[in-house]
C-alpha positions in Angstrom: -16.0 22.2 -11.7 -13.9 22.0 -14.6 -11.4 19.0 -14.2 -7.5 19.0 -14.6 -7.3 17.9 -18.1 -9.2 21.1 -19.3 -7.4 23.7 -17.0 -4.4 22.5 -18.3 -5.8 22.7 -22.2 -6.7 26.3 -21.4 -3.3 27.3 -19.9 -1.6 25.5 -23.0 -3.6 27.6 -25.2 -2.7 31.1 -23.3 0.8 30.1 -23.5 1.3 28.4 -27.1 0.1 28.2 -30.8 -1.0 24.3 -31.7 -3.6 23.1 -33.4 -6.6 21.3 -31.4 -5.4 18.0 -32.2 -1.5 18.3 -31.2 -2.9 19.8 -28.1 -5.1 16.9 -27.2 -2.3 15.1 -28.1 -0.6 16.8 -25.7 -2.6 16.4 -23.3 -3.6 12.6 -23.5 0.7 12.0 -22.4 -0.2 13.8 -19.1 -1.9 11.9 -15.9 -3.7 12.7 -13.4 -3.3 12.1 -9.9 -4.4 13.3 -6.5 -2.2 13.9 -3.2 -3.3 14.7 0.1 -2.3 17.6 2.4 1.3 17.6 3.1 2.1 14.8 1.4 5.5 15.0 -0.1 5.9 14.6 -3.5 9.0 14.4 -4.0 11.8 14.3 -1.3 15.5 16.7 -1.4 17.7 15.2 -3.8 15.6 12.9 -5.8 15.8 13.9 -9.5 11.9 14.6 -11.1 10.9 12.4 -13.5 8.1 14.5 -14.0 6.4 17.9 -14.7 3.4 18.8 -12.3 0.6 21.0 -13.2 -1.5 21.9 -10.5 -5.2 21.9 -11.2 -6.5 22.4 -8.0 -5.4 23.2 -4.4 -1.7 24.7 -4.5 1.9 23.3 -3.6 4.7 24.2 -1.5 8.2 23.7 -2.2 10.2 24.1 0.8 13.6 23.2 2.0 15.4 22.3 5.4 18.1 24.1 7.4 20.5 21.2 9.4 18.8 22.9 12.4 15.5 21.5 11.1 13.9 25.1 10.0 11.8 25.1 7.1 12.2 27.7 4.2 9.9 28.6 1.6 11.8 28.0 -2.1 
């Protein structure tokens, strides 16, 4: 299974000219984590202080009516 850092080298590479080393480069500033199922990432209003790249799985972003309904963004 191939593991985040090189799905997101071979994305980079569909998307953008750089030479192997600025990608590594590149690369090497990201880090990985893991969440579980519906854990929320970030919650409405908080400013991101960072990109996500999903390697594996997928994620919802979603937000909520005052009546409490859930809408897909």
């Amino acid at each position: 299974m191939p593991t985040a850092q090189s799905l997101l080298l071979e994305e980079l590479k569909k998307r953008i000219q750089l030479s192997e080393d600025e990608l590594l480069g590149f690369v090497q500033l990201w880090e990985s984590r893991s969440y579980k199922r519906n854990e929320v990432i970030m919650a409405a209003g908080e400013v991101p202080k960072f990109s996500l790249f999903v390697g594996q799985g997928c994620l919802r972003q979603y937000s909520t009516s005052e009546a409490g309904e859930e809408s897909i963004v």
